[in-house]
C-alpha positions as CSV (number, residue, x, y, z in Angstrom):
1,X,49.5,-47.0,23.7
2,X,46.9,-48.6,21.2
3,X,43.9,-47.3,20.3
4,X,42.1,-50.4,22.2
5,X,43.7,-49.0,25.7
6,X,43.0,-45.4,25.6
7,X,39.2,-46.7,25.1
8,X,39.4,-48.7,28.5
9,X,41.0,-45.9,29.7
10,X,38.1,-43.7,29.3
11,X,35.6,-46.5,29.7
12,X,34.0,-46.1,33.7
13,X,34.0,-49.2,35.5
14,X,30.8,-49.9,36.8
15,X,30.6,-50.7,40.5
16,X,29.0,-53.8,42.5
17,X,26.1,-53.7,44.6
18,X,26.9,-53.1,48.2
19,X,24.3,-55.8,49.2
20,X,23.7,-58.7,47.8
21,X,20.6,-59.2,45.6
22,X,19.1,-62.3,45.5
23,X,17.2,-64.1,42.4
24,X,14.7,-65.1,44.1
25,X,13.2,-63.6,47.5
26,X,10.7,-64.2,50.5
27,X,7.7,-62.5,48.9
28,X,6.5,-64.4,45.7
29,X,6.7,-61.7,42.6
30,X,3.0,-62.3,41.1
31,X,3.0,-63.4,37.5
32,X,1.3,-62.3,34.6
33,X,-1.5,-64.3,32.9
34,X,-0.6,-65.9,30.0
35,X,-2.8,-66.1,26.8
36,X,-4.4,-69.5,25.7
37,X,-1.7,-70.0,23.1
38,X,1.1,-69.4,25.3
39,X,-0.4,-72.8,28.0
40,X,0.2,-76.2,27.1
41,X,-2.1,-79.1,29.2
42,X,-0.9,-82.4,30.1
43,X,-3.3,-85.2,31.7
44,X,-1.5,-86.3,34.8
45,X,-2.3,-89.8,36.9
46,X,-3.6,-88.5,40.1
47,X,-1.9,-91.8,41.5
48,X,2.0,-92.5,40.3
49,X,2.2,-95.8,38.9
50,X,-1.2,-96.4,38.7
51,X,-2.8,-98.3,35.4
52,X,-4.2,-96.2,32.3
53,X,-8.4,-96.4,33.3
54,X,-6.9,-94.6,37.5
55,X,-8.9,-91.3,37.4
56,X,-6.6,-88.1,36.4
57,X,-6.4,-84.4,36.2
58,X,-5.2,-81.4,33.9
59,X,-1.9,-79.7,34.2
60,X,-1.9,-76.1,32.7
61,X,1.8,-75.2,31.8
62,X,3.0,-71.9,30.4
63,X,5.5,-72.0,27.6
64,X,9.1,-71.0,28.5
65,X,11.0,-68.4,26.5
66,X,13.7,-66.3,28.2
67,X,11.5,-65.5,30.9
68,X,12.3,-64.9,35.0
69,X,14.3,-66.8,37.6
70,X,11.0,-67.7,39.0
71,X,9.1,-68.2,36.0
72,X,12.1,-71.3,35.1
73,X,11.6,-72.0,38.7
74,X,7.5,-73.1,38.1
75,X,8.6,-74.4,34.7
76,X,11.1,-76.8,36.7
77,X,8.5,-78.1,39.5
78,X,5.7,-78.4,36.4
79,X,7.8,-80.9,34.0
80,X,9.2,-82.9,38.1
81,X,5.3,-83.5,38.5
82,X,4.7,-84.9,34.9
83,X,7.5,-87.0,35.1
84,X,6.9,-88.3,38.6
85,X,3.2,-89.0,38.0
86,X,3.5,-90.5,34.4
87,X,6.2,-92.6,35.6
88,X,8.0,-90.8,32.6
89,X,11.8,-92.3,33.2
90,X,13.2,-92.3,29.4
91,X,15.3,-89.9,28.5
92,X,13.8,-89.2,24.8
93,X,10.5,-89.2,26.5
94,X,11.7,-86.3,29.0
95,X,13.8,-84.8,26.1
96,X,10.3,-84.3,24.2
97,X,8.0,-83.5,26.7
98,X,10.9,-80.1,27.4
99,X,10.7,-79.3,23.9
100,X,7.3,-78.9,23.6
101,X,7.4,-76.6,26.5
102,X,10.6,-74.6,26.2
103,X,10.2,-71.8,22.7
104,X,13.1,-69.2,21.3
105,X,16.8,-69.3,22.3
106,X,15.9,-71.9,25.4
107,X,14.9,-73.9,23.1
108,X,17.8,-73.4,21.0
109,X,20.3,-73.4,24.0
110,X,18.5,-77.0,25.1
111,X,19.1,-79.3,22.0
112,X,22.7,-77.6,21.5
113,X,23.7,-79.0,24.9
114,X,21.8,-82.2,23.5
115,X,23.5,-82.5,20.7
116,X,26.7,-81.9,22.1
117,X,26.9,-84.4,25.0
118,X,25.0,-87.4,22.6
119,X,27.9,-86.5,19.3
120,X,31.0,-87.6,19.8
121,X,34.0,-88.2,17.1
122,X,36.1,-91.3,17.3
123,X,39.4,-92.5,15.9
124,X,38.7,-92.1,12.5
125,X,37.2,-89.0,13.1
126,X,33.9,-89.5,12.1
127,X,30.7,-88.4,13.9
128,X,29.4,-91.0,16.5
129,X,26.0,-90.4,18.2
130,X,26.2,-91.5,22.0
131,X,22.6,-92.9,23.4
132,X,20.7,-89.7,26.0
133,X,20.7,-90.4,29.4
134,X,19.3,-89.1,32.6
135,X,22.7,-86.6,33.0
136,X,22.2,-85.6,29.2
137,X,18.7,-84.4,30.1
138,X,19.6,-82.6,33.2
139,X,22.5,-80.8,31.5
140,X,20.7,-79.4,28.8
141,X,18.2,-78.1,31.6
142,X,21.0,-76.3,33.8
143,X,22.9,-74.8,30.0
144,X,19.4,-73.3,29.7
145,X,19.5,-71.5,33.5
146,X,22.9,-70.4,32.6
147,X,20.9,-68.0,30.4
148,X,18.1,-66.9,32.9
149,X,20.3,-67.1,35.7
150,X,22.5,-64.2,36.9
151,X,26.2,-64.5,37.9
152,X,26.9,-66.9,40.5
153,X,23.3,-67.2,41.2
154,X,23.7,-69.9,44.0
155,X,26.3,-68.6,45.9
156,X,24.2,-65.0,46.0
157,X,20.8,-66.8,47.0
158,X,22.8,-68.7,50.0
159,X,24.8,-65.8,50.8
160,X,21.7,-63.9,51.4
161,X,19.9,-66.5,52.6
162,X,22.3,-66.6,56.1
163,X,23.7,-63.0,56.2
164,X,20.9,-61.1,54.6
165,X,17.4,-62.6,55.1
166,X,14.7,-60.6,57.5
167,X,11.0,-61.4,58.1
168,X,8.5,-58.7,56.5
169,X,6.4,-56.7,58.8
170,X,3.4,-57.9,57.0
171,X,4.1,-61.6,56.6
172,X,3.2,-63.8,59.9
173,X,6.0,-65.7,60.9
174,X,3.9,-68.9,60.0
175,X,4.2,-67.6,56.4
176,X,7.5,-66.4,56.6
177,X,9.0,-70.5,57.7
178,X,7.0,-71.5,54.7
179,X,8.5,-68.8,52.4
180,X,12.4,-70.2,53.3
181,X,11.1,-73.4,53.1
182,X,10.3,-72.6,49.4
183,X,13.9,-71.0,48.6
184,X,15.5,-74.0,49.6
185,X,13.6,-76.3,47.9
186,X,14.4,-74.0,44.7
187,X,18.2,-74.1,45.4
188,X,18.5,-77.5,43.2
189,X,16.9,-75.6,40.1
190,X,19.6,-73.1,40.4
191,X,22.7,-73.6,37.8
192,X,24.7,-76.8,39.0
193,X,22.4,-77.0,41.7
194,X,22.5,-80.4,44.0
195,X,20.9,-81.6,46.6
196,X,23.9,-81.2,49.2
197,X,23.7,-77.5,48.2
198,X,20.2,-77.2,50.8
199,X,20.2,-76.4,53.9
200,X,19.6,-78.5,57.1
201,X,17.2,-78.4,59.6
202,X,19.3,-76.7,62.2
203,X,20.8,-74.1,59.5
204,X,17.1,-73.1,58.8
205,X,16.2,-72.4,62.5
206,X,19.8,-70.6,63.0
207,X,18.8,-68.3,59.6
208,X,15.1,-67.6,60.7
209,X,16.3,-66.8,64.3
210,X,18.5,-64.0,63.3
211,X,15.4,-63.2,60.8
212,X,13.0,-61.7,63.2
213,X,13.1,-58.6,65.3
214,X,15.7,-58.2,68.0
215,X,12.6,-57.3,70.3
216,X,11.8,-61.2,69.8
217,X,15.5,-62.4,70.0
218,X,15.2,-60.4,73.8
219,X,12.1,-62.4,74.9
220,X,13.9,-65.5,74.1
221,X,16.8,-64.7,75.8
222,X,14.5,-63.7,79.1
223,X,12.8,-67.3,78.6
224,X,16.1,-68.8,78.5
225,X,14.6,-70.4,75.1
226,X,17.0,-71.4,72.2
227,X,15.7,-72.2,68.9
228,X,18.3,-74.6,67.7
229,X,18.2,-77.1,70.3
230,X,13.9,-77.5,69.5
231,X,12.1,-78.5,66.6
232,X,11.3,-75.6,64.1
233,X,6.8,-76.4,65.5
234,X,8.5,-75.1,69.0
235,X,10.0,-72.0,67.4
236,X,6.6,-71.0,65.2
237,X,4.4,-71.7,68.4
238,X,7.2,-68.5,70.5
239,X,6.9,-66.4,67.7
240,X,3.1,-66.5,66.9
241,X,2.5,-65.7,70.7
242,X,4.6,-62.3,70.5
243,X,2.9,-61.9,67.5
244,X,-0.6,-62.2,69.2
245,X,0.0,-60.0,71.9
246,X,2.5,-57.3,70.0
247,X,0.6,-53.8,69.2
248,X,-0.8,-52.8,66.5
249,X,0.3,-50.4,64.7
250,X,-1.9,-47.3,63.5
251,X,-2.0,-45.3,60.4
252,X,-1.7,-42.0,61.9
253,X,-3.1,-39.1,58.8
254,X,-2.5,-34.9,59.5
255,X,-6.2,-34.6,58.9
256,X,-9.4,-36.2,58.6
257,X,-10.5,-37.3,55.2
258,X,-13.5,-35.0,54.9
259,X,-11.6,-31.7,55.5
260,X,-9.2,-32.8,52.9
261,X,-11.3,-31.7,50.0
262,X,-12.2,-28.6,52.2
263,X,-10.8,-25.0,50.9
264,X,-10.5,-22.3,53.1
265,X,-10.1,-18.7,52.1
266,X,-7.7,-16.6,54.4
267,X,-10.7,-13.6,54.3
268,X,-13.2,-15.9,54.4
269,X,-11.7,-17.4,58.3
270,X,-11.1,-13.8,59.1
271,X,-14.5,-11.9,58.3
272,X,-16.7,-14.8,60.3
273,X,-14.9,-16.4,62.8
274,X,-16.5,-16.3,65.5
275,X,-15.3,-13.9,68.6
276,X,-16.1,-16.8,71.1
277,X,-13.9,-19.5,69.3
278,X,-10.8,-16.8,68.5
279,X,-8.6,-16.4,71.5
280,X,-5.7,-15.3,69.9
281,X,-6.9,-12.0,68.4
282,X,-5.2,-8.8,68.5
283,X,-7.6,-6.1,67.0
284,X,-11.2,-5.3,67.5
285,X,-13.9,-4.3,64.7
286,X,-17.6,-3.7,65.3
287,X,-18.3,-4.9,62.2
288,X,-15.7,-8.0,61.8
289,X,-15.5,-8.7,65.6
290,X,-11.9,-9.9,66.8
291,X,-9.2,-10.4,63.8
292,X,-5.6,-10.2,63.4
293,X,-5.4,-7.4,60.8
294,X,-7.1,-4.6,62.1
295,X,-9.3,-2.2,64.3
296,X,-12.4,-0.3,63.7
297,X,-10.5,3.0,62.9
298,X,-9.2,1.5,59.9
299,X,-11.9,-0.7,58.9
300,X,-12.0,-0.1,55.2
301,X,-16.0,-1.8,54.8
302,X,-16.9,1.1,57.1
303,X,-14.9,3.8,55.9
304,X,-16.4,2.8,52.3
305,X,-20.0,2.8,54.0
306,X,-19.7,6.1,55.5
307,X,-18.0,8.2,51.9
308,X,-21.0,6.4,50.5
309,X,-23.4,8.1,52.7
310,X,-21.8,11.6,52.8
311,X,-21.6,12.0,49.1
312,X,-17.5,11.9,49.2
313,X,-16.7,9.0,47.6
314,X,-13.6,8.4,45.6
315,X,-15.8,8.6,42.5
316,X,-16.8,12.4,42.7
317,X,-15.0,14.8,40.5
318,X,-12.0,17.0,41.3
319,X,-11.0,20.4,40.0
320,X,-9.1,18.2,37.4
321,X,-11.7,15.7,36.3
322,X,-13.6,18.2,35.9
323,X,-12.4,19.6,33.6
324,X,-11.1,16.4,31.4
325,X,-15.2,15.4,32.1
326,X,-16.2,18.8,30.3
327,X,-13.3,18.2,27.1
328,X,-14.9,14.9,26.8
329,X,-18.4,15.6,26.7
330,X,-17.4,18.8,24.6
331,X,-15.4,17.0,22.1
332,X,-16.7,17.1,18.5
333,X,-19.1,20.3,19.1
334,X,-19.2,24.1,18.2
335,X,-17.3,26.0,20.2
336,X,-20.5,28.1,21.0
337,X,-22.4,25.5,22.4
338,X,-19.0,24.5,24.3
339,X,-19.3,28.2,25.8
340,X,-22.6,28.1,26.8
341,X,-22.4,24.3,28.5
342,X,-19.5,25.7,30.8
343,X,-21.4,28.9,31.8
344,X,-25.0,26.9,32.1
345,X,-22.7,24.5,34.7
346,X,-21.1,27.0,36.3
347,X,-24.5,29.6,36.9
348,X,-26.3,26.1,38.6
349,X,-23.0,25.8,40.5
350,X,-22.8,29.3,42.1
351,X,-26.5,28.9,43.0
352,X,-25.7,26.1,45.3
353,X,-22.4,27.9,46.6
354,X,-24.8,30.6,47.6
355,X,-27.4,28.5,49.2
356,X,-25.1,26.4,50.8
357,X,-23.2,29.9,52.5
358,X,-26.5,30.9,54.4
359,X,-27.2,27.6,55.8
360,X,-23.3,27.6,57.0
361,X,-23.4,30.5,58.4
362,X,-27.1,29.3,60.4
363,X,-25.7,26.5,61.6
364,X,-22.3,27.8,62.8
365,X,-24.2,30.2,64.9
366,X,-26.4,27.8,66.3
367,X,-23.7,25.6,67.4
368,X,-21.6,28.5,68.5
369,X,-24.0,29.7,70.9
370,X,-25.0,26.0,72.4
371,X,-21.3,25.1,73.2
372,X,-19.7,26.6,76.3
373,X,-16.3,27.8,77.8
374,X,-15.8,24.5,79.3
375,X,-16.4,22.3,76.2
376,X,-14.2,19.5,74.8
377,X,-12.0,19.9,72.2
378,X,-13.7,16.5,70.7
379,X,-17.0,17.7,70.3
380,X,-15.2,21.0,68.1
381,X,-13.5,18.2,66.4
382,X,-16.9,16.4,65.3
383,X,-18.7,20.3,64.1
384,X,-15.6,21.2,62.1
385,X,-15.9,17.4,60.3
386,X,-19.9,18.1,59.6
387,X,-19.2,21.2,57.9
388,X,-15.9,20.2,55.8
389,X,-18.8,17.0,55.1
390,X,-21.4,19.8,53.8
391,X,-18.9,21.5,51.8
392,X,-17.8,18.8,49.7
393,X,-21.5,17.8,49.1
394,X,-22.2,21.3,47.4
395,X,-18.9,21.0,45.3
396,X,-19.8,17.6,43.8
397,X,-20.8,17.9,40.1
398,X,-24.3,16.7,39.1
399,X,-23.8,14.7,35.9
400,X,-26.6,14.1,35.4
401,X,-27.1,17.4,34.5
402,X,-24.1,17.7,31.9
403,X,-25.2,14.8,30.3
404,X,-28.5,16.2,29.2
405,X,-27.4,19.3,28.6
406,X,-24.8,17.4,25.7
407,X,-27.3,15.9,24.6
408,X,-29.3,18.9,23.4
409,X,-26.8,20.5,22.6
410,X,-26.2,17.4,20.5
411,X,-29.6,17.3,18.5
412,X,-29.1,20.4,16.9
413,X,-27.6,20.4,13.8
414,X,-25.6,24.0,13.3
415,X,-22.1,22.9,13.7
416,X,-20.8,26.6,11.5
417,X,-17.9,28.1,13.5
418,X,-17.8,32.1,13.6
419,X,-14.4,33.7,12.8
420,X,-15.1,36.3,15.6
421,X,-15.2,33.9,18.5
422,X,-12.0,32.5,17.0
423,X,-10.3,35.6,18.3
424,X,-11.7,35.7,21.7
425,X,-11.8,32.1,22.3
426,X,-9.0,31.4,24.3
427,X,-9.4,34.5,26.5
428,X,-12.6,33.5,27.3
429,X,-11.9,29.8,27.9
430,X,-9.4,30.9,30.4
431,X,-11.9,33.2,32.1
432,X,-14.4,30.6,33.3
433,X,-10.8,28.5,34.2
434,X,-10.1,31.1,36.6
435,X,-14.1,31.4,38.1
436,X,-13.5,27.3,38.1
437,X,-10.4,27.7,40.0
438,X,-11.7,30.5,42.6
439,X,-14.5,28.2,43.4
C-alpha cells in the first residue's frame, strides 16, 4: 500500500446532515449595513419605457464580493429592476452595469465565464471573438452562484421546501404565504435555475397545508375543508380565524421580578419569622418564637445572657490560665517582685474565700430551715445551682487588680537578683502552687 492510501485510511470521513439544510429559509436573515463606499446608486425610470425628462428615483445597491446566498439573491432582483426599468436589453450594456457592481473573485469568476463563451478558436487555430448575447450574460451570472452557492443548492431548497417546511410560532400565517412566496420566486436565482423549476399554485397550498399545526389540519378535516381544491385567499382566511381565536400563550417565571434581586439569610428567616405565619415549626423559644432548630433549653442567646449575668462566662480564668496570666504579667521582672505579686493576689483571694464561707453557711441555714419534709426535689435542684453560682463568682480573678499591681511593680527600677533567693526559689514557687491548687 502507498503512502497516499494509508493517509485515507486514517483520514475520518465526515458525515451528512441528517436533515436537510436549506440556503435560504422562511425567516429573512437581517443584513448588515454597508459603508458608503461599499453602495453604488443608479437613477431608475419610475415608468419602463418611458422618455428621458419621465420623473425617476434612486437605487441604492451594495457591492457584491463573495457574500451570502441571500445577499446574491438581493444583488440578482437589484440589477432585474435596472434592467427592466431602463429598458437595458444589450448585452455589453448588462455586461457593464454587473461589473461595476460585482468586486474580488466574483468579479473575477464573471468575465472568465465571459471570456470563455465570446473566444472561440477556428480552423486555423487562431483566436476568434464570438459577439455577447443574452445566454452569455446569464452564464457568467450562474458560474458566479456556483461559488456562493452550496452543493446541489436547488435540489436542497425544493427538497425542503415539500418535506421539510413548518410555519414559525411567531409568524402569522398571512406572513408565513408571503415568506414561500418569496423562496420560490428566488428558485430561478439558484445555479441553473429556470422558470419550470417553481412551483405551481396547487403545489404551494399542498406544501403550506402540511406546514401548519396538526391542531389546524384537524379543524379542517371537521369542516370537511380541503385546501387544494380552493384558492390560496380561502385557505389564509381558515387559518387567520384559528389564529384569532387560538390561546395565548403565557410566559410563566418561578418568581416575581422584585424578589429576584432579594437575598435572604437562613438566620435571618429563622430569628424573625413570625410565629403566626410559621406552621410548620417543630421547636419553641421564648426568645426566637417557633423555629426548626431548637428549644429554649438550648437557646444559646440565652445561655450567653444568663453566664453574662452570673459572672461565669467562658472568659473567666481557670486554675490553668491563671497561672499562664501570672507568667505573662511576671515575665521580664525580679523574681522578688514576682514573689510578692503572687502572695499580694493570693492574701486578697483568701479574704474573699473567707467572706464568701459565712454568707454560705447564712444562707444554707436559712433555706434549710424554710424548706419542709414534703418539698420537691426541683426547688433543691434550683438552691444547689445558686450556691455552685456564688462559688464561681468568689473564685474569678479580678484583673484589674494584677494589672496595677504589674504596673508598679513595673516603675521601679531595681531589677538586681539576690543569689539567696536563687536557692529557695523553686521551693517557694511550688508552695504558693500548692495554696493555688488547695483553693
Amino acid at each position: 500500500m502507498t503512502e497516499t492510501t494509508l493517509t485515507m485510511e486514517n483520514e475520518t470521513i465526515p458525515k451528512k446532515a441528517t436533515l436537510v439544510v436549506p440556503p435560504l429559509l422562511l425567516v429573512e436573515e437581517p443584513n448588515e449595513i454597508p459603508r458608503r463606499t461599499d453602495v453604488i446608486e443608479f437613477v431608475l425610470k419610475q415608468r419602463a419605457g418611458s422618455t428621458a425628462t419621465a420623473p425617476t428615483y434612486k437605487l441604492t445597491v451594495a457591492r457584491f464580493c463573495e457574500g451570502t446566498v441571500a445577499e446574491w439573491i438581493d444583488f440578482r432582483k437589484a440589477i432585474a429592476e435596472l434592467w427592466r426599468q431602463n429598458g437595458i436589453t444589450n448585452p455589453q450594456d448588462r455586461i457593464a452595469t454587473i461589473a461595476n457592481i460585482l468586486r474580488g473573485d466574483s468579479l473575477t469568476a464573471f468575465y472568465e465565464s465571459i471570456q470563455e463563451q465570446t473566444t472561440s478558436v477556428d480552423d486555423a487555430g487562431l483566436n476568434v471573438v464570438v459577439d455577447s448575447t443574452e445566454e452569455t450574460v446569464f452564464a457568467g451570472l450562474n458560474a458566479v452562484a456556483l461559488t456562493v452557492f452550496p452543493f446541489r443548492a436547488l435540489e436542497s431548497q425544493k427538497q425542503w421546501m415539500r418535506r421539510r417546511m413548518q410555519k414559525p410560532k411567531d409568524l402569522s400565517i398571512r406572513k408565513t404565504v408571503a415568506a414561500v412566496g418569496r423562496l420560490n420566486q428566488s428558485l430561478t436565482f439558484f445555479p441553473n435555475g429556470k422558470e419550470s423549476d417553481k412551483f405551481t399554485t396547487g403545489e404551494i397550498l399542498e406544501m403550506l397545508e402540511w406546514s401548519i399545526p396538526e391542531a389546524w389540519r384537524t379543524k379542517f378535516d371537521l369542516d370537511g375543508y380541503i385546501p387544494t381544491e380552493f384558492p390560496k385567499s380561502r385557505f389564509i382566511t381558515e387559518c387567520e380565524a384559528i389564529e384569532r381565536n387560538e390561546p395565548k400563550l403565557q410566559i410563566k417565571t418561578d418568581r416575581p421580578l422584585s424578589e429576584e434581586t432579594k437575598t435572604h439569610k437562613k438566620s435571618h428567616d429563622i430569628k424573625y419569622r413570625s410565629a403566626n405565619n410559621d406552621t410548620t415549626a417543630m421547636y419553641h423559644c421564648t426568645e426566637h418564637g417557633h423555629n426548626h432548630t431548637h428549644s429554649t433549653e438550648k437557646c444559646y442567646t440565652l445561655k450567653n445572657r444568663e453566664e453574662k449575668a452570673s459572672g461565669t462566662s467562658s472568659s473567666g480564668l481557670s486554675k490553668k490560665s491563671f497561672r499562664k496570666e501570672i507568667n505573662s504579667l511576671a515575665k521580664g521582672k525580679p523574681r522578688k517582685k514576682i514573689l510578692e505579686m503572687f502572695q499580694a493576689v493570693l492574701q486578697k483571694e483568701q479574704k474573699r474565700l473567707s467572706k464568701s464561707k459565712k454568707s454560705k453557711k447564712k444562707k444554707v441555714i436559712i433555706e434549710s430551715s424554710s424548706e419542709s419534709s414534703s418539698s420537691d426535689s426541683s426547688d433543691e435542684e434550683m438552691s444547689i445551682q445558686k450556691m455552685s453560682i456564688q462559688h464561681m463568682e468568689l473564685n474569678k480573678i479580678d484583673k484589674t487588680d494584677i494589672n496595677s499591681t504589674s504596673s508598679k511593680l513595673a516603675d521601679e527600677t531595681d531589677m538586681t537578683d539576690e543569689t539567696d533567693e536563687d536557692k529557695n526559689y523553686l521551693a517557694r514557687i511550688q508552695n504558693l502552687e500548692a495554696i493555688t491548687n488547695e483553693e
